[in-house]
N, C-alpha and C positions, 0 to 999 in steps of 0.2 A: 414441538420445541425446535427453534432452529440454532443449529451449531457451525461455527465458523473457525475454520483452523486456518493459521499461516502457515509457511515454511519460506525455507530458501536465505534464511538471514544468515551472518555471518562476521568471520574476520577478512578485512579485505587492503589491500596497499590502496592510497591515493593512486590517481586516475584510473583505479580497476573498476570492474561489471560485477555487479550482484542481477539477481533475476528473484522475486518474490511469486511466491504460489498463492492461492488462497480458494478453499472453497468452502462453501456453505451445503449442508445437510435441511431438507426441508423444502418447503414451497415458499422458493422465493424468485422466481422468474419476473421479470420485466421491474426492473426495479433499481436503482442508483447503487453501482457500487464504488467505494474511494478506498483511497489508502491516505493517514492518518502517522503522523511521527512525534513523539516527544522524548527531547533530551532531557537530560537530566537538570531538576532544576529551571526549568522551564515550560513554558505553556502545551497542550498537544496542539499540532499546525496543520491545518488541511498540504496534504502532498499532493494528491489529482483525484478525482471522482470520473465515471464515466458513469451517462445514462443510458436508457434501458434503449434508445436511439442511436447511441454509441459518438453521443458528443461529448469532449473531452473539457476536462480543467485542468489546472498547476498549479499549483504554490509557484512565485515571483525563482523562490530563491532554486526551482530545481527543474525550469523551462529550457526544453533544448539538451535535457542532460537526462529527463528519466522519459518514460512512456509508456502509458497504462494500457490495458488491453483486456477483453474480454474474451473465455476460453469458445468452444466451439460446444462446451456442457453451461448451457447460461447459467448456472450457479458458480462459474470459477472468473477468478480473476489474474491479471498478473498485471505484474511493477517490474519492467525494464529499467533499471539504472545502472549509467553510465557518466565515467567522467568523475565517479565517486571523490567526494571532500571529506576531511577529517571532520568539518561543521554538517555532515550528513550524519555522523552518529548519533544514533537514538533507538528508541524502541517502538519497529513498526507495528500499527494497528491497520486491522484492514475492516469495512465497512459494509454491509450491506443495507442500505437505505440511509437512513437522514441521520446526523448527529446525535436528535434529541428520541428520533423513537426507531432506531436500527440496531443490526445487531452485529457487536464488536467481536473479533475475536481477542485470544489473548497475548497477542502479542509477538512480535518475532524481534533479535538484537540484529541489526547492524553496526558494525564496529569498524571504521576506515580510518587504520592507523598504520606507517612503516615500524 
């Protein structure tokens, strides 16, 4: 069984830096990891993915301002963000493999508000 935990969410001032943690327990080496956010009231949004190649993606709305990273234990990931908006708050999920058949953890708050 594999287990996925976040860390690293928070309360933060506009234009501040969060840093998200995440690792996964289990065999899950060479394989897509993302980070995933929904606010309240609205849809969950892909935030970036990296593969097991360490090619990267974005979401439109957080290019240039976050950046994802895999650890040097290939079960861990991180989410650099920076430049933090009040429209970044939600509740981040982080990813390991696909949408429809990976495994989510549960959750971390970021909250960027003065």
């Amino acid at each position: 069984q594999v287990q996925v935990v976040e860390s690293g969410g928070g309360l933060v001032q506009p234009g501040g830096s969060l840093r998200l943690s995440c690792a996964a327990s289990g065999s899950v080496f060479s394989i897509t990891m993302g980070w995933y956010r929904q606010a309240p009231g609205k849809q969950r949004e892909l935030v970036a993915t990296i593969t097991s190649a360490g090619r990267t993606t974005y979401g439109d709305s957080v290019k240039g301002r976050f950046t994802i990273s895999r650890g040097n234990a290939k079960n861990t990931v991180y989410l650099q963000m920076n430049s933090l908006k009040p429209e970044d708050t939600a509740v981040y999920y982080c990813l390991f493999g696909t949408p429809g058949a990976g495994y989510w953890g549960q959750g971390t708050q970021v909250t960027v508000s003065s």
